[in-house]
C-alpha positions as CSV (number, residue, x, y, z in Angstrom):
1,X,5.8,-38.1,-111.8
2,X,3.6,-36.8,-109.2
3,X,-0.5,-36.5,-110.0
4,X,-2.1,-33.5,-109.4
5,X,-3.5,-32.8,-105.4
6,X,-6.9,-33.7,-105.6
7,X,-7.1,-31.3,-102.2
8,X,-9.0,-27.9,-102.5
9,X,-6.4,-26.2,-100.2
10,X,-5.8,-23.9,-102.0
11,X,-1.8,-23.3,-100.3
12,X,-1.4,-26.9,-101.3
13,X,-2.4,-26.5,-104.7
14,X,-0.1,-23.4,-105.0
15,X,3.1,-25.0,-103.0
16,X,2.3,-27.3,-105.7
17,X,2.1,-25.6,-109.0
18,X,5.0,-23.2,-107.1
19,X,7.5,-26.7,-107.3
20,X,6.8,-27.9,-110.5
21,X,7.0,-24.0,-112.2
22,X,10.7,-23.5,-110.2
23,X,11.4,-27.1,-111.4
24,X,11.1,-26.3,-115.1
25,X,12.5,-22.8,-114.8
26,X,15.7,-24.5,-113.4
27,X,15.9,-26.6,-116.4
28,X,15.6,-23.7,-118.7
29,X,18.2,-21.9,-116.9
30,X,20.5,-24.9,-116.5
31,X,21.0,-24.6,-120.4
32,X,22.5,-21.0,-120.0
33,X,24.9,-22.4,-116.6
34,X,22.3,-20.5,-114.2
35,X,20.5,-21.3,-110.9
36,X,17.2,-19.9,-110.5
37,X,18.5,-17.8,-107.3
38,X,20.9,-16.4,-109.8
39,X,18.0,-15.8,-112.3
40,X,16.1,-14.0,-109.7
41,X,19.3,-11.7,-109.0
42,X,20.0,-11.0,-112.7
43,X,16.3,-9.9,-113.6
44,X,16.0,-7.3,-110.9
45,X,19.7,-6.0,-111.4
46,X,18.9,-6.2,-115.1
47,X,17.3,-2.6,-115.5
48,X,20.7,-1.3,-114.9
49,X,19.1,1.1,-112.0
50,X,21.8,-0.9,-109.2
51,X,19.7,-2.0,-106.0
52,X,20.7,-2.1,-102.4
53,X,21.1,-5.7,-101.1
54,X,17.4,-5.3,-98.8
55,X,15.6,-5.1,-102.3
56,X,17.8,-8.2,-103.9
57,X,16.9,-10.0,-100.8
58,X,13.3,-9.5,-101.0
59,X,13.3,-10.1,-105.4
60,X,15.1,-12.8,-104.7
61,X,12.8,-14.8,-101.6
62,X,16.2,-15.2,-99.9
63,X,17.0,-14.4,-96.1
64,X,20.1,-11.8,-96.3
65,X,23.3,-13.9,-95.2
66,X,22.2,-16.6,-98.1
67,X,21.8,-13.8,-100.6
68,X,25.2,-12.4,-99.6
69,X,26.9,-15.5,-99.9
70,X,25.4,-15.8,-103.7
71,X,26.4,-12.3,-104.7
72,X,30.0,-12.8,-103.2
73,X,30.0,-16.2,-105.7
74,X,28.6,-14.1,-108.8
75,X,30.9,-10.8,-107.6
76,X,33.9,-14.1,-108.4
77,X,32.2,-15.1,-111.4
78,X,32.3,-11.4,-113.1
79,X,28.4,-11.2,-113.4
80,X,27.8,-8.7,-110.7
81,X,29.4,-5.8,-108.9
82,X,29.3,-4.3,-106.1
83,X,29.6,-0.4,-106.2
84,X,28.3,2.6,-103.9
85,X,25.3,4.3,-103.7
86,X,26.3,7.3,-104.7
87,X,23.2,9.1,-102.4
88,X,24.3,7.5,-99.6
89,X,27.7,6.2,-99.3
90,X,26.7,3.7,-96.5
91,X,24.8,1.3,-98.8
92,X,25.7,-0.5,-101.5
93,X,24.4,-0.9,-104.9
94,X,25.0,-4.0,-107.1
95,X,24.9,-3.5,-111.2
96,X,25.8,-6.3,-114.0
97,X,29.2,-6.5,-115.4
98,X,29.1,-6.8,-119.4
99,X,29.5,-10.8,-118.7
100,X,26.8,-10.4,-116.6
101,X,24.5,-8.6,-118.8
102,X,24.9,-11.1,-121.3
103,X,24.0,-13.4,-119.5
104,X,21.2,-12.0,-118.1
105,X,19.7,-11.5,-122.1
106,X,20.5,-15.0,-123.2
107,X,18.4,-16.4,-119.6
108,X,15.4,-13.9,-120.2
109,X,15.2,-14.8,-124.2
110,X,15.2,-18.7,-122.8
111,X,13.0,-18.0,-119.5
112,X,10.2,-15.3,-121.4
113,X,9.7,-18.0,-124.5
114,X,9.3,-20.8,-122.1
115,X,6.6,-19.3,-119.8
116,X,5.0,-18.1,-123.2
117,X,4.9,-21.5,-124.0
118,X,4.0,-22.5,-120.7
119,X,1.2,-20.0,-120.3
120,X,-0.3,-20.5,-123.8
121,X,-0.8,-24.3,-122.4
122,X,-3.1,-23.0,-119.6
123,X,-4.9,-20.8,-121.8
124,X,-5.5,-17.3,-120.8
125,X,-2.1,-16.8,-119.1
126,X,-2.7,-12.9,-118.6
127,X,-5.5,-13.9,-116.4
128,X,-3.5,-16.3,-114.6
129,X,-1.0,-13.6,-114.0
130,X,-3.2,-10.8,-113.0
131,X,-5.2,-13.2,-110.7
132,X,-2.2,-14.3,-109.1
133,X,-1.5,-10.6,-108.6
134,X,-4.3,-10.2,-107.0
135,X,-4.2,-13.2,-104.7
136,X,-0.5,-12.4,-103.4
137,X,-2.0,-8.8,-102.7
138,X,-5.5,-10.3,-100.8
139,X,-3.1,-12.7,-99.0
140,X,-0.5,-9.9,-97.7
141,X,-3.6,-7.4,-97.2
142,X,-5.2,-10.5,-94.8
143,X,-1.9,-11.1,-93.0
144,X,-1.1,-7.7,-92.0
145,X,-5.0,-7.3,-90.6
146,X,-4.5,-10.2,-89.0
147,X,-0.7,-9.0,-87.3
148,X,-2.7,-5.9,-86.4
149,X,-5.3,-7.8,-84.4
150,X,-3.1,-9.4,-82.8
151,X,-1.3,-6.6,-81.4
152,X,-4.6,-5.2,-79.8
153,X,-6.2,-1.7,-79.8
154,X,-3.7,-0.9,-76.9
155,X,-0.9,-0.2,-79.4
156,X,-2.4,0.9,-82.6
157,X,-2.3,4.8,-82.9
């Protein structure tokens, strides 16, 4: 098994962490016959509000025509389905099936006591979370400064 990066680049050290976390949540889910990109589409779908395919997307980290492809696979697999937004009949909403709900309960029981455990291991894990939080806000804050500079006084309002 790989060591620890002794770099302090701090993207490395995230990819890092990032690759080893997916690599055990795949394990858990793998118990319950469950990918993590499936995870990621059950625990948003979950609440049982139905969510347009732009939000799955984005939950997910997946570009559009991949997550499409994965819904179409879980629509055959009775864990999703597809049904209209009743505000605005031109989008579509996707909500659990029972099979899927069940699903989805057994993975989050598996998934939530794993990262307990996995948490309690690095100590203060509400810390960790919150700090993380923050860091993925700082980081998006930054970029979008940064896209705005770019584009030059010429086109800002």
């Amino acid at each position: 098994m790989p060591s620890v990066p002794s770099s302090p680049d701090l993207a490395h050290l995230l990819s890092h962490a990032e690759r080893r976390v997916v690599r055990r949540l795949a394990a858990v889910l793998a118990e319950e016959g469950c990918t993590v990109e499936e995870w990621r589409v059950l625990s948003l779908v979950g609440d049982g509000q139905g969510h347009p395919m732009s939000e799955i997307a984005d939950h997910a980290l997946m570009p559009a025509p991949s997550l499409t492809k994965l819904v179409d696979r879980m629509v055959a697999d009775s864990l999703v389905h597809r049904r209209p937004d009743p505000h605005d009949r031109r989008r579509v909403l996707l909500h659990l099936t029972a099979r899927g709900e069940g699903l989805h309960a057994r993975a989050a029981h598996r998934v939530q006591g794993d990262q307990a455990r996995l948490l309690e291991e690095v100590g203060d894990g509400a810390a960790l979370a919150s700090l993380l939080a923050q860091l993925s806000t700082a980081a998006e804050v930054r970029t979008a400064e940064v896209r705005t500079a770019d584009l030059g006084p010429s086109v800002l309002p």
